[in-house]
N, C-alpha and C positions, 0 to 999 in steps of 0.2 A: 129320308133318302140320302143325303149327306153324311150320315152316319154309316150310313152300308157302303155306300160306294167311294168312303175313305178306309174303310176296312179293307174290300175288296181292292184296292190299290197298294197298300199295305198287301196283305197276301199274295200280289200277284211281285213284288220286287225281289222275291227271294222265293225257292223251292219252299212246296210246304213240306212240313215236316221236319227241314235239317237242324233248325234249333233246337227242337225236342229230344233229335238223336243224339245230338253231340251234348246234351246237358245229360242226356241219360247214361251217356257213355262215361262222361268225366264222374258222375256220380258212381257208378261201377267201379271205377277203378280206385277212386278214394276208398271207399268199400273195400274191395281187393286188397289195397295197399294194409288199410287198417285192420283187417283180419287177415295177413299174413304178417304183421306186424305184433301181433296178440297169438299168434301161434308159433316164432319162429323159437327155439332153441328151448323145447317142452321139455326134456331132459333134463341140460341144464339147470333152469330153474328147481325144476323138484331135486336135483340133487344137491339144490343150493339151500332149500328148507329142511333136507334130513342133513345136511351139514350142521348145520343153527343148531337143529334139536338137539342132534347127538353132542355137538361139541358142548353146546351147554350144559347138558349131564353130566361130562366128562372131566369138565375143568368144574362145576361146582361141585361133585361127589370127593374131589379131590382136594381139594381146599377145605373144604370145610365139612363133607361128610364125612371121610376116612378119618382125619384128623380128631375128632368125635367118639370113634368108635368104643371109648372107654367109658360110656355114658350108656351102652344099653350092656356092657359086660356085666357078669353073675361077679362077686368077689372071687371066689373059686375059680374064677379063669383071668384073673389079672397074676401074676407070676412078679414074685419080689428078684428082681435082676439085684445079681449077686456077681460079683468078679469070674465065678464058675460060668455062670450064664452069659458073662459077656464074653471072655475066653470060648464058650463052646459055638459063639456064632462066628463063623467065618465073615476076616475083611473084607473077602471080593464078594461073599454074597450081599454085605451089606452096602457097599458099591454099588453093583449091579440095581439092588430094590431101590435105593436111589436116583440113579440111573431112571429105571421104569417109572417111577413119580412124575419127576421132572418133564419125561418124556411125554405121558400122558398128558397133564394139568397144561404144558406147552402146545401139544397137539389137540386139545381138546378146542387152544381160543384160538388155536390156526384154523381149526374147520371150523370157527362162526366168521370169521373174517375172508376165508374163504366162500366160504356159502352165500354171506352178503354180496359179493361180487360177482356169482353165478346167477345169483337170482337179478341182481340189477344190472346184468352185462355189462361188468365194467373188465370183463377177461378180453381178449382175444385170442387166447391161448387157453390149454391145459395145465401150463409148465406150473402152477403154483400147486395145484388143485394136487397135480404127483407125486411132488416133492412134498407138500405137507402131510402127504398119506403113504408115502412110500418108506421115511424114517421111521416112522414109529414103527411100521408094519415089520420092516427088517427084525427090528428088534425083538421085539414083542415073540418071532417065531425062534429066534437065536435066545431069549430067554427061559421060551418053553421046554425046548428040547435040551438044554442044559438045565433044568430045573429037573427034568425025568433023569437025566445022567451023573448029578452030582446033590441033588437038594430034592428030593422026591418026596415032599410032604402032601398030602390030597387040598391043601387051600392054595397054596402055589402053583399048583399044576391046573388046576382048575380056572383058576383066576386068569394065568396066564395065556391056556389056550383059548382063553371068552375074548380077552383081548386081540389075542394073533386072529382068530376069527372074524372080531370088529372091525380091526383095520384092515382087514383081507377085502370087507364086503368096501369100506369107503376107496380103498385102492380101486376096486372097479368100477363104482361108481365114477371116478375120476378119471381113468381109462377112457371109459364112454364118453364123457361128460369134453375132455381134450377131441376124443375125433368128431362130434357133433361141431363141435368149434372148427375145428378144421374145415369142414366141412361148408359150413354158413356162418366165416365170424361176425361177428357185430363191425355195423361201420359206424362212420365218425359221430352222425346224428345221433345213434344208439347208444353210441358211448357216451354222448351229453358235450361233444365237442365240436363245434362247428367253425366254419371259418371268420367271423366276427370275432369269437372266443380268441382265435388263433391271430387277431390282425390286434386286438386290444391288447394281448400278452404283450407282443412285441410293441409297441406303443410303450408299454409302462417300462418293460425292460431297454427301451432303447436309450442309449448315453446320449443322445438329441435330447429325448424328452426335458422340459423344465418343470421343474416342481414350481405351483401356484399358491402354494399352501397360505404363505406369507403375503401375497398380495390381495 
């Protein structure tokens, strides 16, 4: 009897019910919080993993598989360069392929560096994501169509337009990828910076602080 009717005095000091609702509610919204948390900037990310892939194809194919290429050549297509043969290649064309290497193997480790940072939200912008996709892309279409108007060989025009096409598709990707940011950028928690973070900086950078090191 003392058991119930300390129960019953308990239930009777407060509404029934309102504890359950309000744990149920704050549980919702953790919920809530955590899957919109897990869902927020879907683009992004995937445009941050076909960043990684491709860049990494791009800068290894470059380095070290183009470089290669005389390893699966027939002898019959290796060509003894001769003063004639070097005289008959033009210097800006060998400029220019220059040029496009560099450009590539550059922009291939700018989109995994890029990519890493879409995928772990550390952008709050587009501005990199463009710029690293919009150089190469210029180029790449200014070396096609000059490749059809002064150098029209079928592996240069071929090569060239795969590329102008590549970086056309990462240019959009990056397009999108800035107005989703716009749109919902990452804030300070998400970026991995909070205000502790922000209070111990200045701490250590402060010309107050004393170094203990020695005591």
């Amino acid at each position: 009897m003392s058991g119930e009717n300390q129960h019953d005095q308990q239930a009777t000091d407060k509404p029934i019910g309102v504890t359950d609702d309000a744990s149920r509610v704050g549980d919702e919204a953790t919920n809530n919080e955590q899957d919109t948390a897990i869902g927020k900037r879907p683009f992004c990310r995937g445009t941050g993993y076909t960043y990684q892939v491709v860049g990494f194809f791009l800068a290894f194919s470059t380095c070290c598989v183009w470089p290669a290429a005389y390893w699966w050549q027939d002898a019959s297509d290796v060509r003894v360069v001769t003063a004639e043969t070097v005289e008959a290649v033009s210097t800006t064309e060998n400029v220019l392929t220059t040029i496009g290497v560099a450009l590539t193997f550059l922009g291939g480790m700018g989109l995994i560096v890029v990519g890493l940072g879409l995928q772990q939200d550390r952008f709050r912008t587009g501005r990199w994501a463009l710029f690293v996709t919009t150089v190469p892309m210029v180029y790449q279409w200014a070396y096609f169509v000059l490749s059809i108007l002064q150098y029209p060989t079928v592996a240069r025009i071929v090569m060239g337009g795969t590329l102008a096409l590549m970086w056309t598709a990462m240019f959009v990707l990056a397009g999108v990828s800035a107005d989703e940011l716009r749109k919902d950028p990452p804030t300070p928690s998400e970026l991995g910076w909070t205000s502790i973070d922000e209070d111990d900086l200045q701490k250590v950078l402060s010309l107050r602080s004393r170094d203990r090191t020695n005591r």
